[in-house]
C-alpha positions, 0 to 999 in steps of 0.5 A, a space after each residue: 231662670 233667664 230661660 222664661 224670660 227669654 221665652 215670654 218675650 219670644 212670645 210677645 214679640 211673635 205676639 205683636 207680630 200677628 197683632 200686625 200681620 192681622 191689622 195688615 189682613 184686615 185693612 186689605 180685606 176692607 181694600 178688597 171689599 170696596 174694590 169689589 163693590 165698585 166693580 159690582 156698581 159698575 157692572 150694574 150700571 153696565 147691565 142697566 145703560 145697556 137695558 135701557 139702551 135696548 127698551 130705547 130702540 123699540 120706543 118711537 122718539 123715547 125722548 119725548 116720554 116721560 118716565 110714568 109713559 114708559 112705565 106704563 108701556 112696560 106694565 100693559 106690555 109685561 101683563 101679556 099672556 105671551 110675554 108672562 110665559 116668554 118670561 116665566 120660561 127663559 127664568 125656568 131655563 135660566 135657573 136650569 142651567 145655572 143647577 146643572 152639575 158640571 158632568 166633568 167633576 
């Protein structure tokens, strides 16, 4: 009759030890999450810094428009027939590669 008792604390023991491994697991997944955020903010603010630094070189004295200026800028420049093209081709070309099935799988 010792044998169950043995058992049932073999089991809760083996019990709580996953309970413990799982709250481990779920603390690193939340640790890894917010790593992954982070990266992913400064990337985008990477990818952001360096657009604005490029919009900048073909703007004379950038520092003396206002934002609204720019934007305006960018909507007449971004409304031209050539540009909505430009645009909608290298997206379609984008979108292409980015389907292609890699032919070594």
């Amino acid at each position: 009759m010792t044998e169950p008792k043995s058992d049932l604390a073999y089991l809760r023991n083996e019990k709580a030890k996953a309970e413990q491994k799982l709250r481990s697991c779920q603390h690193r997944e939340k640790i890894l999450e917010r790593q992954m955020s982070e990266l992913n903010r400064r990337e985008r603010v990477h990818r952001l810094c360096t657009r604005a630094r490029m919009l900048e070189s073909f703007l004379v004295c950038p520092g003396e428009l206002t934002d609204d200026q720019v934007m305006e800028l960018l909507k007449i420049s971004f409304r031209q027939p050539e540009v909505v093209l430009a645009l909608a081709k290298i997206v379609h070309d984008v979108h292409e590669r980015s389907n292609v099935q890699n032919p070594l799988e």
